[in-house]
matplotlib code that plots the C-alpha trace (Angstrom):
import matplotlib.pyplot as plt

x = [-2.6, 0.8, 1.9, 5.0, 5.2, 4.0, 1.2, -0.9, -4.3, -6.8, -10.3, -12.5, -15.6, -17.5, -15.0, -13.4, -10.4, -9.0, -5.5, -5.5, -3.2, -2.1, -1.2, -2.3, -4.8, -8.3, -9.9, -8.0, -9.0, -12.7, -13.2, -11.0, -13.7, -16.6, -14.9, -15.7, -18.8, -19.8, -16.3, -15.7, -12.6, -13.4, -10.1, -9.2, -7.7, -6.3, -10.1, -11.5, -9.6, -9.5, -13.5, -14.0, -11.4, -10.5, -14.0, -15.6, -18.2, -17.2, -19.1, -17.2, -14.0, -11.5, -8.7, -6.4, -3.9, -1.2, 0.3, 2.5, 1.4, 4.8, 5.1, 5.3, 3.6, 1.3, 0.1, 0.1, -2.0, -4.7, -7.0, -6.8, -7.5, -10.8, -11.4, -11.3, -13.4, -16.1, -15.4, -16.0, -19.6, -19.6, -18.9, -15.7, -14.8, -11.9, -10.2, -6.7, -4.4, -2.2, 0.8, 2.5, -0.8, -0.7, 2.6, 1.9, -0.5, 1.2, 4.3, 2.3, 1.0, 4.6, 4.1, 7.4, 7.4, 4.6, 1.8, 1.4, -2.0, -3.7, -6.5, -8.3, -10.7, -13.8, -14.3, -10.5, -8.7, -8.7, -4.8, -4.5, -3.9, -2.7, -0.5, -0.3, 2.7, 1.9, 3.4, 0.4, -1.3, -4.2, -7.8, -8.8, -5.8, -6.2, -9.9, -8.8, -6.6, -9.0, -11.3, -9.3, -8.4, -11.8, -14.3, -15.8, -19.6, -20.2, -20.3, -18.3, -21.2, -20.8, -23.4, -24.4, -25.0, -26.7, -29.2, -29.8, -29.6, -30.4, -33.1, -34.8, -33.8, -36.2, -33.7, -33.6, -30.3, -27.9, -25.0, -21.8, -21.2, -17.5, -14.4, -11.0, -8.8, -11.4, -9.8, -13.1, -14.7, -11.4, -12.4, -15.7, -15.0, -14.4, -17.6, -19.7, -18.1, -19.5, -23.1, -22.6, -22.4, -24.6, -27.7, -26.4, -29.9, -31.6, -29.9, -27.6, -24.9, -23.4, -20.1, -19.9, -16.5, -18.1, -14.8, -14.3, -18.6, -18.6, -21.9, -24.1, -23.1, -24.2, -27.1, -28.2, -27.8, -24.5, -22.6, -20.4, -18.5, -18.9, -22.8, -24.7, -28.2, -30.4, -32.9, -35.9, -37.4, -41.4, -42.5, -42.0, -38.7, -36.6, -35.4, -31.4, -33.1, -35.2, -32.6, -32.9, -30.3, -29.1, -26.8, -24.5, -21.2, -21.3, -22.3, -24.5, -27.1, -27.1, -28.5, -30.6, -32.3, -32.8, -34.3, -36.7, -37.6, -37.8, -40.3, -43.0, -42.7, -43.5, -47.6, -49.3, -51.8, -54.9, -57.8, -60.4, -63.8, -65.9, -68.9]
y = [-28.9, -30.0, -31.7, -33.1, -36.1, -36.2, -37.4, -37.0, -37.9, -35.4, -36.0, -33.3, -34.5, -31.2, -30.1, -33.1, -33.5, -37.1, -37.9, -41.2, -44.0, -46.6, -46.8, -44.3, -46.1, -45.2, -48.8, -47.7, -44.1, -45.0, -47.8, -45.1, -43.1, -45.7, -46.5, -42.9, -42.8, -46.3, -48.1, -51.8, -51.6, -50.6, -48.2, -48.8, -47.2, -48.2, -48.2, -50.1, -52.8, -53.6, -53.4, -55.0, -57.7, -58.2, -58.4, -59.7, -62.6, -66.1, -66.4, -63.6, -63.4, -60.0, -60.1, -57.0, -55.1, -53.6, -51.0, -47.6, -45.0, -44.6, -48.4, -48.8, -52.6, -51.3, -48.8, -51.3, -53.7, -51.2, -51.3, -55.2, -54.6, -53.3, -55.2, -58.3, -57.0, -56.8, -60.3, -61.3, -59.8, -58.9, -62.3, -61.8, -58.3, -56.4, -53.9, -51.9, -50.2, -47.0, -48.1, -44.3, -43.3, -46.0, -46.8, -47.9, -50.3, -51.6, -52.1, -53.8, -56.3, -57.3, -55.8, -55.8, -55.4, -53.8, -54.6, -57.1, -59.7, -61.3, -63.7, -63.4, -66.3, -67.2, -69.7, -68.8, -66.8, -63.5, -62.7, -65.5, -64.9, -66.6, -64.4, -64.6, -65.6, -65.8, -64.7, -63.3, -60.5, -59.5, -60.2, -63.4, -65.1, -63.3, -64.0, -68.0, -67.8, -66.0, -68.5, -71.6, -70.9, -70.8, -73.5, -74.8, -74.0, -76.1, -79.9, -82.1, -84.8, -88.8, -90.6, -91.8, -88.3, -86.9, -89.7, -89.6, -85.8, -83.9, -86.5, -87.9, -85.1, -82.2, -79.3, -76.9, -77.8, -75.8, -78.2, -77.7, -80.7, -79.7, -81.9, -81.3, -80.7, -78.3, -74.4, -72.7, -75.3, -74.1, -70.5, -70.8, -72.7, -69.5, -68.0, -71.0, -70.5, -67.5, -68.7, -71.0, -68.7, -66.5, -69.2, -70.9, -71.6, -71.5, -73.7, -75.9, -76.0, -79.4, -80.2, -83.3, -84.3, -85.4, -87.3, -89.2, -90.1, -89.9, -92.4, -89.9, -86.9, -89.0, -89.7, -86.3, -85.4, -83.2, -82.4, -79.7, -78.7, -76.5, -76.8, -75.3, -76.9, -75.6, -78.8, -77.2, -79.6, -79.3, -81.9, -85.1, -87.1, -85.4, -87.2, -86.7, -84.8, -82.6, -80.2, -76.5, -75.4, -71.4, -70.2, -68.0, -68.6, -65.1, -66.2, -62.9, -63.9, -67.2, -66.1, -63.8, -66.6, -68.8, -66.3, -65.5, -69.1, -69.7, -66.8, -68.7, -71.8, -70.0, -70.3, -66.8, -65.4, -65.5, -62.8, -63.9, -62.4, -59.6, -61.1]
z = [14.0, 14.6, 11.8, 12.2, 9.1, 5.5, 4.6, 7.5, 7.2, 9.5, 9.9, 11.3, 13.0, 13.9, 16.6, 16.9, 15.5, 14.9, 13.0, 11.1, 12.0, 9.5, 5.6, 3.3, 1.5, -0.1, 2.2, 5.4, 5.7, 4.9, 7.5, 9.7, 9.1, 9.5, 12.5, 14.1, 13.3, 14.9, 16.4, 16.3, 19.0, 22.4, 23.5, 26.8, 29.9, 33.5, 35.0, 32.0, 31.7, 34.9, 35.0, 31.4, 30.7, 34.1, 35.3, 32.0, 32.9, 33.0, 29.0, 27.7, 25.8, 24.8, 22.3, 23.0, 20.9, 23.0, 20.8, 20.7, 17.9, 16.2, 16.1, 12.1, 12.2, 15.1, 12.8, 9.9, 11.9, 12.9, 9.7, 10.1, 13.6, 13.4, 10.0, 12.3, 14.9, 12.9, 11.1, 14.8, 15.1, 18.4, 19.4, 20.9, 22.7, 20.9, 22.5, 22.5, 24.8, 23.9, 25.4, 24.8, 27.1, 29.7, 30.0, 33.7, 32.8, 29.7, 32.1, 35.0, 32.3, 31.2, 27.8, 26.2, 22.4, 20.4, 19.1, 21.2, 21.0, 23.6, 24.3, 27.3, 27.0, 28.7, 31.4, 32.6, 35.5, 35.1, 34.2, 32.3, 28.1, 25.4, 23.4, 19.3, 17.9, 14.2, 11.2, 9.8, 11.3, 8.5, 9.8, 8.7, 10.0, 13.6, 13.7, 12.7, 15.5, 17.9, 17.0, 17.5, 20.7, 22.1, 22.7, 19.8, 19.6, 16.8, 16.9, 14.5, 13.8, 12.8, 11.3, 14.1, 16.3, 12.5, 12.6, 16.5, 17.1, 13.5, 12.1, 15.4, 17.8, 18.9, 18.1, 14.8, 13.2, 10.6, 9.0, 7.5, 5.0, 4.4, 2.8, 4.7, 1.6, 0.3, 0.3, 0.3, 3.4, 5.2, 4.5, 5.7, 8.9, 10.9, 9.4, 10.4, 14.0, 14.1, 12.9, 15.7, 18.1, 16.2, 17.1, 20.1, 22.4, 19.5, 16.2, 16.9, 14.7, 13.5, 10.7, 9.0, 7.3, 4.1, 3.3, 6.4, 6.0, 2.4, 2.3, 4.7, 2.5, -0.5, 1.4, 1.8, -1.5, -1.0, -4.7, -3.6, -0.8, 1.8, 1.6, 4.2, 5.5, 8.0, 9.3, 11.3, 13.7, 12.7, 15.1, 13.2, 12.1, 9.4, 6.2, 5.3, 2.1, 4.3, 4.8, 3.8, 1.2, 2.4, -0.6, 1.4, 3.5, 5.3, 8.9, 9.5, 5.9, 7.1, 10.5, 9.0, 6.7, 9.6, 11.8, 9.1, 8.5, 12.2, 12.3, 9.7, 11.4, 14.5, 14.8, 13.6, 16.0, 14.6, 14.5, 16.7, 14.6, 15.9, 18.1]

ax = plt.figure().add_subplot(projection="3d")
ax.plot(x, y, z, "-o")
ax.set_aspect("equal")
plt.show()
């Protein structure tokens, strides 16, 4: 099997055989292994670059790792690589290029040092990207950054916009009553991102600074921060009580609960009897 370094890691897939790249942990090798069986990063060559991230749509966005396999922070960054991909939940494409396999394209891309990040954002020219330059590569703080440098799909609401839009408007609305020196609201803002973009054409998703509107927050009954309300529109004006309270900050539960509650406010079709 040509080993060549100790430990190696092999994992035999039928009769595929599939050497593991990053630390030597008991977390790392199993998503490795997770990974093979459904993959979170899309690998891509010459041809599919071009066709995926050059070509993406004008609503789609791809973060790509450029990286070379005996690259000792390339391989550290790997687990957090796909870790984040599937923070992002499919709502930004992640991919990575084997620079030792594609030198040619790596070198046509100006690829220099490895790994190297980039954001190829939506709504933008083709070749352009926004390269990462932080300290931190672990997922969350990639996915912060990834997020960040997109368009916001939330909206940050006043008082105002909460009374004309959430309380008289005609749209279903999920809100993020947050406080800015609050650690845990500043964990969740990337997971209510992703709600946002979760629901978008369906929810609207809203965030009200609860210290800079501290009487509207009081107003709706808010005690603790973040707290997360979905408002369904049910044909008549809401109340700032009316709110739904949804006891989770993972942005994929919170979906889940809102498409379920969607689903009973949706009129049932009824059994018409037997003549």
């Amino acid at each position: 099997y040509n080993i060549q370094a100790y430990p190696t890691t092999v994992i035999f897939n039928g009769s595929s055989v599939h050497e593991y790249e990053g630390h030597h942990s008991a977390d790392g090798i199993l998503e490795f292994i997770e990974d093979l069986v459904n993959p979170a990063v899309i690998s891509l060559d010459p041809s599919s670059f071009s066709e995926k991230v050059k070509g993406r749509a004008e609503d789609q966005a791809w973060v790509v790792d450029f990286y070379a396999p005996w690259c000792g922070p390339c391989q550290a960054l790997m687990p957090e690589w796909r870790r984040m991909s599937r923070l992002l939940s499919g709502q930004v494409l992640v991919g990575s290029v084997d620079c030792q396999l594609y030198q040619s394209l790596c070198q046509s891309q100006n690829v220099r040092a490895y790994p190297e990040i980039r954001l190829y954002s939506s709504n933008t020219k083709p070749d352009r990207y926004m390269s990462y330059n932080g300290w931190h590569r672990d997922a969350h703080s990639l996915r912060a950054w990834v997020l960040r440098s997109l368009p916001s799909v939330s909206v940050d609401l006043t008082p105002q916009s909460f009374r004309s839009q959430v309380l008289l408007g005609q749209d279903h609305w999920v809100l993020d009553f947050y406080a800015p020196w609050c650690g845990p609201c500043q964990h969740f803002a990337p997971e209510f991102e992703i709600l946002a973009r979760i629901l978008k054409g369906k929810v609207r998703a809203g965030k009200i600074d609860c210290q800079a509107h501290q009487h509207t927050c009081q107003s709706a009954g808010i005690s603790s921060y973040p707290t997360v309300r979905f408002y369904p529109y049910l044909g008549t004006r809401r109340h700032e009580h009316s709110g739904e309270y949804i006891n989770s900050r993972d942005a994929s539960t919170i979906a889940d609960t809102v498409r379920q509650r969607l689903h009973h406010l949706l009129p049932q079709p009824q059994n018409k009897p037997k003549v």
